[in-house]
PABARO-360070 format. One record per residue (C-alpha): residue number from 0; residue in three letters; x, y, z. Coordinates in steps of 0.5 Angstrom, whole numbers. Example, Ala and Ser with C-alpha at 12.3 -4.5 7.8 and 13.67 -1.06 7.14 Angstrom:
BEGIN
<r pos="0" code="ALA" X="25" Y="-9" Z="16"/>
<r pos="1" code="SER" X="27" Y="-2" Z="14"/>
//
This chain:
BEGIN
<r pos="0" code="UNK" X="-10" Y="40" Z="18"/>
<r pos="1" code="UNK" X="-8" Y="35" Z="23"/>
<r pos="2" code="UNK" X="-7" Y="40" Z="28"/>
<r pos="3" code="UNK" X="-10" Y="37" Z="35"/>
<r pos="4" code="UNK" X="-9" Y="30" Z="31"/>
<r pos="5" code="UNK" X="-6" Y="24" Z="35"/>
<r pos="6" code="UNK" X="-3" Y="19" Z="31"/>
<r pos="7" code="UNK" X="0" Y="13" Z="31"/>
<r pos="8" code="UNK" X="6" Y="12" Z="28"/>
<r pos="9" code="UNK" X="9" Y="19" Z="23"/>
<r pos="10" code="UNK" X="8" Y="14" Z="17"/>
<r pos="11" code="UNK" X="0" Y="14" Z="19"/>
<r pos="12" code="UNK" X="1" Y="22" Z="19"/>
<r pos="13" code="UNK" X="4" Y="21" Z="12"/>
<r pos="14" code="UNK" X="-1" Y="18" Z="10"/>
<r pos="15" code="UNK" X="-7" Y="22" Z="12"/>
<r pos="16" code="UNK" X="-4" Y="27" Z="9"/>
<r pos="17" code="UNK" X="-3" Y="25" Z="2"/>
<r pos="18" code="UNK" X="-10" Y="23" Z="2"/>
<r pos="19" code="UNK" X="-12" Y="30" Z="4"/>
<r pos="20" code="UNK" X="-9" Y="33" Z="-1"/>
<r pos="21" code="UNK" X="-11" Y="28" Z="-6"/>
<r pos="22" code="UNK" X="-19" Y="29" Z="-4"/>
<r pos="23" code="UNK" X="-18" Y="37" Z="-4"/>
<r pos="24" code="UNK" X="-14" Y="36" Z="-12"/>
<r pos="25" code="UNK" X="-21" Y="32" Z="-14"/>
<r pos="26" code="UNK" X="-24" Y="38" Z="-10"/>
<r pos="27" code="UNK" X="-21" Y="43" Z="-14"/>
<r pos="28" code="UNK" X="-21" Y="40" Z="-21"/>
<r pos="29" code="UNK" X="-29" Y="39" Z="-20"/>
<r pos="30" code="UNK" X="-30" Y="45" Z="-18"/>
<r pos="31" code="UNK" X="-26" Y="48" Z="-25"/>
<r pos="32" code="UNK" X="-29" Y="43" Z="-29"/>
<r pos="33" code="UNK" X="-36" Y="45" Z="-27"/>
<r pos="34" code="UNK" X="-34" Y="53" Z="-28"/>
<r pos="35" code="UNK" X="-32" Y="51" Z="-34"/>
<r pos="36" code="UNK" X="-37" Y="47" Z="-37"/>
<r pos="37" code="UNK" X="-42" Y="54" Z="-35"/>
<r pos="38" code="UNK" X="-38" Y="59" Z="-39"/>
<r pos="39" code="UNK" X="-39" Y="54" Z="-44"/>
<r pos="40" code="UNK" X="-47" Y="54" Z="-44"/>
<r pos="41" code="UNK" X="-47" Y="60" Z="-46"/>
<r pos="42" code="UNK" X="-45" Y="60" Z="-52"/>
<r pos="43" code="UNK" X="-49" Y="55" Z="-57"/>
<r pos="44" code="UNK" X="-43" Y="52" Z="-60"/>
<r pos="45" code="UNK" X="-39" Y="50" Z="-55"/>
<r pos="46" code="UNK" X="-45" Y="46" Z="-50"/>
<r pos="47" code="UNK" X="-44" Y="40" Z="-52"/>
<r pos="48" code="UNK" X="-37" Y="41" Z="-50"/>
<r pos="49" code="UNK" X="-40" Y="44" Z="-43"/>
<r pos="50" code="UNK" X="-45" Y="39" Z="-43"/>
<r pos="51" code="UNK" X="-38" Y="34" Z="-42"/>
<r pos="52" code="UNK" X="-35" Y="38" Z="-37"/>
<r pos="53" code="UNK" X="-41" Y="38" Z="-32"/>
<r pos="54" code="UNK" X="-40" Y="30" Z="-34"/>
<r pos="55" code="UNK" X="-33" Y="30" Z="-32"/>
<r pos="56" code="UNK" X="-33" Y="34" Z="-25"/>
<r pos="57" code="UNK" X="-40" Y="30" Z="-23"/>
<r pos="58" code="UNK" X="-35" Y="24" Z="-24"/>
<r pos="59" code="UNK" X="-30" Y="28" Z="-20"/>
<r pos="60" code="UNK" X="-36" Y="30" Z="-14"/>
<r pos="61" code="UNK" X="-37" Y="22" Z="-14"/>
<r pos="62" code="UNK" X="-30" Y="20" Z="-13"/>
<r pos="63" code="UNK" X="-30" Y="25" Z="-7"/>
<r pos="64" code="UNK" X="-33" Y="20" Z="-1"/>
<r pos="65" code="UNK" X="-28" Y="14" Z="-4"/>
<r pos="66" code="UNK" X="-21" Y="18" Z="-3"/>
<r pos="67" code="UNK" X="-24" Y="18" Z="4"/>
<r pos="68" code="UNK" X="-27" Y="10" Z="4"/>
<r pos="69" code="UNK" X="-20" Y="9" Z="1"/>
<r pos="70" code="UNK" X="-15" Y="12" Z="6"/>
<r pos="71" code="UNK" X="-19" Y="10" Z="12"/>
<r pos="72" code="UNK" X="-18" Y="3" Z="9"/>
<r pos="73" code="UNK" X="-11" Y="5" Z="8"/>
<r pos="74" code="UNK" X="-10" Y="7" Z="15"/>
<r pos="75" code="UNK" X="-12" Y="1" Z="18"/>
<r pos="76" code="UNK" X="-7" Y="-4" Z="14"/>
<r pos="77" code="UNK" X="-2" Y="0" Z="17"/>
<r pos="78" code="UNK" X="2" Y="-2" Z="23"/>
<r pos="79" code="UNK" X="0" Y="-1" Z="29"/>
<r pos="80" code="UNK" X="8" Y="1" Z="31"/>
//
């Protein structure tokens, strides 16, 4: 993942890190929301919860571009040594 990657101190590493795995965790949980929620649709009963869950993981999907907005911000509050 951060193959090739210069960076300034291991911390700066660290952090990058963390924040990928996070952002792949909301990844995957909106994914699993949304594979959910479609097997639910099929069956009259259950849409409603479905219908949440399709919620849920367009919440999941919207967080995706913060984690980065955060890390970025994250990495420059770092020290430089």
């Amino acid at each position: 993942m951060t193959e090739g990657m210069r960076f300034t101190t291991p911390r700066h590493k660290e952090v990058y890190v963390a924040y990928g795995t996070a952002y792949d965790c909301v990844d995957a949980l909106a994914a699993i929301m949304f594979i959910i929620g479609s097997v639910l649709f099929f069956k009259t009963a259950t849409v409603t919860a479905g219908t949440w869950l399709f919620l849920i993981g367009s919440v999941f999907f919207a967080v995706r571009p913060v984690v980065h907005v955060v890390r970025d911000v994250h990495m420059k509050r770092l020290p430089k040594e």
